[in-house]
C-alpha positions as CSV (number, residue, x, y, z in Angstrom):
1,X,-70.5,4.7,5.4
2,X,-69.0,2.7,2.7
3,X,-66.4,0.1,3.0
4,X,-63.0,1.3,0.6
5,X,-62.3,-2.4,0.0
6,X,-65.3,-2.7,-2.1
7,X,-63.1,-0.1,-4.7
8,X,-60.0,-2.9,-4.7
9,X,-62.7,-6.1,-5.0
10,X,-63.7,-3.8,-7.8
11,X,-60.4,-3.6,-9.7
12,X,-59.7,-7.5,-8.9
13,X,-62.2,-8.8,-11.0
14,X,-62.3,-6.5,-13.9
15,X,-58.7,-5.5,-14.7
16,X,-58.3,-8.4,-16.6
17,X,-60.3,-7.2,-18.7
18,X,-58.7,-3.6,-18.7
19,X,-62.4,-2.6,-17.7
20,X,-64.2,-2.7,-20.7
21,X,-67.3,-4.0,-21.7
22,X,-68.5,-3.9,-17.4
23,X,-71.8,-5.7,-17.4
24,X,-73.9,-2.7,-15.2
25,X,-75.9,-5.9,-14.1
26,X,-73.1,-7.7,-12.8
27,X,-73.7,-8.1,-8.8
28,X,-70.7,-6.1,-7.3
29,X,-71.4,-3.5,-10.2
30,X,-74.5,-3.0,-8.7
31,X,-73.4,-3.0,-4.8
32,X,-70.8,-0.6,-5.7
33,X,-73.2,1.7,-7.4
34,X,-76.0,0.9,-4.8
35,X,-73.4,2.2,-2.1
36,X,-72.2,5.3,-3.9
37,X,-75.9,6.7,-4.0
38,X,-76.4,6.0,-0.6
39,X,-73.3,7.7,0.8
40,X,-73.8,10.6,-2.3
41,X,-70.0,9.8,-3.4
42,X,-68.2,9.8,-6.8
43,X,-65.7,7.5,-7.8
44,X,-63.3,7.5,-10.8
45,X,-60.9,4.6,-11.8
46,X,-58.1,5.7,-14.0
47,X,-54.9,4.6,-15.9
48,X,-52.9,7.9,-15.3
49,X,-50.1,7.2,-17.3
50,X,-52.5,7.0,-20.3
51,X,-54.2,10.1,-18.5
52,X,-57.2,7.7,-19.4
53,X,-61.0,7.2,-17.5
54,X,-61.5,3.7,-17.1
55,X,-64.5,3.9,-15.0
56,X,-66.8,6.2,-13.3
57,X,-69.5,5.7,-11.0
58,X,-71.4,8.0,-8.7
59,X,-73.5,11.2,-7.9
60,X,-71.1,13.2,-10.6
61,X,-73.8,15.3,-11.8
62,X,-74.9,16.3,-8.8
63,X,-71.5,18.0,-7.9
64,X,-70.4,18.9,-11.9
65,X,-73.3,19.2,-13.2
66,X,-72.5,16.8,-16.7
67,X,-73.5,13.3,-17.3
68,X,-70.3,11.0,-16.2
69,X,-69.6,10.3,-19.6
70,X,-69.3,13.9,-20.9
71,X,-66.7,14.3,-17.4
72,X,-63.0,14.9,-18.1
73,X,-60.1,16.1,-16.2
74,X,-61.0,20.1,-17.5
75,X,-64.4,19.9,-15.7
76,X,-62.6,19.4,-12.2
77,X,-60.2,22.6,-12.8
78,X,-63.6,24.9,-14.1
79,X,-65.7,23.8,-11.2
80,X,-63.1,24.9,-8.7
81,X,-63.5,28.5,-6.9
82,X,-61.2,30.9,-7.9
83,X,-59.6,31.0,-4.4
84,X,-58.7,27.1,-4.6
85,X,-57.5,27.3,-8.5
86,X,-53.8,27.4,-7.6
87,X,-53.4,25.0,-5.0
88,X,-56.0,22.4,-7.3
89,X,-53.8,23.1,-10.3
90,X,-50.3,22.3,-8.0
91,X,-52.2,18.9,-6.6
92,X,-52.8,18.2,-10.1
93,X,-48.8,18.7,-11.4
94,X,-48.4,16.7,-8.3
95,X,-50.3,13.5,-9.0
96,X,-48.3,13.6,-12.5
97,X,-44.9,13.8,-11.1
98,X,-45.6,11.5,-8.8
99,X,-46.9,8.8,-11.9
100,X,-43.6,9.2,-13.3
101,X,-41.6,9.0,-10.3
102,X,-43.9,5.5,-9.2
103,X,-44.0,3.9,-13.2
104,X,-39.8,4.1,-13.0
105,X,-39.0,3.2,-9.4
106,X,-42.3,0.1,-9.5
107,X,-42.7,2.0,-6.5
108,X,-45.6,1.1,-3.1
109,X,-48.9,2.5,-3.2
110,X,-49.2,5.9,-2.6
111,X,-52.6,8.5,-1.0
112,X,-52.8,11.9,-2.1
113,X,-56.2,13.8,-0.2
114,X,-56.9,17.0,0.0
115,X,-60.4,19.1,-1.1
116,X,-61.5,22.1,-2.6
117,X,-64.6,24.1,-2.8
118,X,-66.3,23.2,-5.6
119,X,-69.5,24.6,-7.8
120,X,-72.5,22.1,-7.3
121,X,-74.9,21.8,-10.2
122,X,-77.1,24.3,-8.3
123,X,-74.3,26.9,-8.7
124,X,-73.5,26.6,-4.7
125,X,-69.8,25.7,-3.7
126,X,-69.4,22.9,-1.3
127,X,-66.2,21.8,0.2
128,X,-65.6,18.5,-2.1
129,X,-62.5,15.8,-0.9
130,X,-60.8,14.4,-3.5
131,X,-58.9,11.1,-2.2
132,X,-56.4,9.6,-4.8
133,X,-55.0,5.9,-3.9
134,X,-52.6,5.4,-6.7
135,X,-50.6,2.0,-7.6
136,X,-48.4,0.6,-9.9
137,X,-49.7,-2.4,-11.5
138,X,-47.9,-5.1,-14.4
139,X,-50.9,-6.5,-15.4
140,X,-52.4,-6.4,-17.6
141,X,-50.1,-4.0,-18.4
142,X,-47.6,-1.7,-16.9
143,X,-48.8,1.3,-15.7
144,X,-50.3,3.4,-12.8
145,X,-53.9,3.5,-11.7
146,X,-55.7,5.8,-9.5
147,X,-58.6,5.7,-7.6
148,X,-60.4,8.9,-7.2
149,X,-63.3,9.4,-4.9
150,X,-64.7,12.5,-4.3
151,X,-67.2,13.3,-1.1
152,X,-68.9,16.3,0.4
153,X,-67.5,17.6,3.4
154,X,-68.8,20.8,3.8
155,X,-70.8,19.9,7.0
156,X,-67.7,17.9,8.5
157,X,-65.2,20.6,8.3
158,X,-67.3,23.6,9.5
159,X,-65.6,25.9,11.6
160,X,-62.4,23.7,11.1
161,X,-59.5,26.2,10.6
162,X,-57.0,26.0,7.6
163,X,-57.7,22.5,5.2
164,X,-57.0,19.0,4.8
165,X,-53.6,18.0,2.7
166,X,-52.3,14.4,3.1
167,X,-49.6,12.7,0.9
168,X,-48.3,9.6,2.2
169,X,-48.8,6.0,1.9
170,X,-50.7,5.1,5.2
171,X,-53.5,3.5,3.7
172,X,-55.3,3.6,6.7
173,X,-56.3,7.0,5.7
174,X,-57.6,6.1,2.1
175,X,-60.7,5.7,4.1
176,X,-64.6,7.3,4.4
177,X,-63.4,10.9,5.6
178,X,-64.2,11.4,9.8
179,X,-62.9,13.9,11.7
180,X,-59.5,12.4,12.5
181,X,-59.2,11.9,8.8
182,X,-59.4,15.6,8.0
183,X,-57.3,16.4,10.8
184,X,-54.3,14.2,9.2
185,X,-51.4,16.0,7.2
186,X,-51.5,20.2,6.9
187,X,-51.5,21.7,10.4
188,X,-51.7,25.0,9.4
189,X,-54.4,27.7,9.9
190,X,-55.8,29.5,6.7
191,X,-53.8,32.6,8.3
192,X,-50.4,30.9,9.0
193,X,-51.1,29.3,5.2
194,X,-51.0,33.0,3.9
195,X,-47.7,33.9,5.6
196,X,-46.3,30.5,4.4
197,X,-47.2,31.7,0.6
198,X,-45.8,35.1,1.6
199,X,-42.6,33.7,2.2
200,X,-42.8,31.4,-0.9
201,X,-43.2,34.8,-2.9
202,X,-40.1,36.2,-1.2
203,X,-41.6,38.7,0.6
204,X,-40.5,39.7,4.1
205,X,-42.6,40.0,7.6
206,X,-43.0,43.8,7.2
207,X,-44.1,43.1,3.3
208,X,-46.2,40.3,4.5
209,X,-47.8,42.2,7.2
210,X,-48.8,44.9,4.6
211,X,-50.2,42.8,2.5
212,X,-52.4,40.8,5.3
213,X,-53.0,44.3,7.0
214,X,-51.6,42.5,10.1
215,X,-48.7,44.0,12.6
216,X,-44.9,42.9,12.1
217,X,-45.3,41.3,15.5
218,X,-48.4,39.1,15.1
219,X,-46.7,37.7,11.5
220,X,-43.2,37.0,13.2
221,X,-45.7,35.7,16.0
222,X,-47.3,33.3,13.0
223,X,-43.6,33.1,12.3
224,X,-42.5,31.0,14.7
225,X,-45.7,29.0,15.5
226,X,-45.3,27.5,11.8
227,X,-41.7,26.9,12.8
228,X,-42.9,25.0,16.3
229,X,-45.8,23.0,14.4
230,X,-43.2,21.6,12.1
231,X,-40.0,21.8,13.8
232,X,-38.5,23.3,11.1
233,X,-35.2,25.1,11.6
234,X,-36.2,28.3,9.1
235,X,-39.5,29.3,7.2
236,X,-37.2,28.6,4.0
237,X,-36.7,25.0,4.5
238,X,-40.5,24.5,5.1
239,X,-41.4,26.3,2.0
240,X,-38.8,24.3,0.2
241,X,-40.4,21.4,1.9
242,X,-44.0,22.6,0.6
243,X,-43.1,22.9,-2.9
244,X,-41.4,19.6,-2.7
245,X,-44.9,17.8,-2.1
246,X,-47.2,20.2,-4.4
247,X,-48.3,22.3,-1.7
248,X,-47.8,25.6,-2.7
C-alpha cells in the first residue's frame, strides 16, 4: 500500500515552481514513482481551472493503453464501457462545477471517488477508481488543483452489489481503497440504482416495472427500501438530491 501523504509532500516542494522542469532524478520523484509501480497505480496532478496536466506518473499505459504524455482528458471518456459513459460524463460536469463553486467561495478541500469499468490496453475492462482530492490554492497562483489517482479494483469489489460514489470532504477517505473505503457514500444496489434513474426519467412504478421486466410490487418494494436507506420523505427529493451532486 502506498502512503497518500507522499502526493501532498509532492506538491510542497514543487509548486513553487508550478511543476515544471521536475528533475525525474530528484529523490522523492523517484520514491513516488518507485511506489506507484509497486502498487500498479496512476496519478495525475492538475490545475483544473486551466483544465491543465501538470504532472503524471504511473502505470497509465497499462490501463489506457498511450504513453502519459500523449494522455488527455478524451482518453478517460473513450476508454469507459458504454454502460458507465453517462454516469463518467455527469462525474465529469461535476468536478467542473464544483472548481467554480471552490475558486469563488476559496472554499476547504473537497474528495470526489467513484470508478468505472474501464478498457485495459489488452482490450479487457477492469473496474478502475478514480479518487479526486481537489483544493484551492493562492500560490503561486490562484486556482484549483486536483489530484487524480486511479487504481484497480476489480478483485476488491467482486460480488459487491451496486458501486462506490463518495463526495465529501472527509479526507480520511482520500486514502489506498479497502473495503470500508468502497463501502463509503452510494448505498444502493445496481437494481435499486435502475429504479432511481427510472424515476429521474419520470417514469412511474408500473412503467418502471415494464421496463426492468420486474412486478409493480417488487419496484414499489425497491420503492421504499431506497426511501429507508436514505430517509428520504419521497423518491422525488432523493433524485433531486442525486442530480444535485452529479449522480445521475
Amino acid at each position: 500500500m502506498i502512503d497518500y501523504e507522499i502526493f501532498f509532500r509532492f506538491f510542497d516542494k514543487f509548486k513553487a515552481q508550478r511543476f515544471k522542469d521536475i528533475d525525474p532524478n530528484d529523490p522523492l520523484v523517484l520514491e513516488l514513482s518507485d511506489k506507484l509501480g509497486r502498487t500498479e497505480q496512476f496519478l495525475l496532478l492538475g490545475d483544473y481551472l486551466e483544465i491543465r496536466m501538470l504532472y503524471l506518473c504511473g502505470t497509465c499505459h497499462k490501463y489506457y493503453g498511450v504513453e502519459c504524455e500523449n494522455l488527455s482528458p478524451a482518453v478517460f471518456l473513450e476508454s469507459t464501457h458504454p454502460d458507465d459513459m453517462k454516469r463518467h460524463a455527469l462525474a465529469r460536469s461535476k468536478v467542473f462545477q464544483l472548481v467554480g463553486e471552490m475558486f469563488h467561495d476559496k472554499s476547504e478541500d473537497l474528495i470526489l471517488s467513484t470508478h468505472f469499468k474501464t478498457k485495459t490496453s489488452t482490450g479487457e475492462y477492469k473496474d478502475l477508481l478514480y479518487q479526486m482530492y481537489m483544493m484551492y490554492a493562492e500560490v503561486p497562483h490562484p486556482t484549483v488543483y486536483a489530484f487524480q489517482v486511479n487504481t484497480d479494483i476489480t478483485d476488491m469489489i467482486a460480488g459487491q452489489k451496486g458501486y462506490h460514489y463518495y463526495y465529501g470532504n472527509d479526507k480520511s477517505l482520500f486514502r489506498y481503497p479497502d473495503k470500508e473505503l468502497l463501502m463509503a457514500g452510494n448505498v444502493f444496489s445496481e437494481r435499486e440504482f435502475d429504479i432511481i434513474k427510472g424515476i429521474a426519467a419520470g417514469l412511474e412504478s408500473r412503467e418502471i416495472a415494464k421496463k426492468l421486466f420486474l412486478s409493480i410490487h417488487t419496484v414499489n418494494t425497491h420503492r421504499r427500501n431506497i426511501l429507508n436507506k436514505t430517509g428520504k420523505r419521497s423518491t422525488h427529493e432523493l433524485v433531486h438530491e442525486l442530480q444535485e451532486r452529479g449522480v445521475i
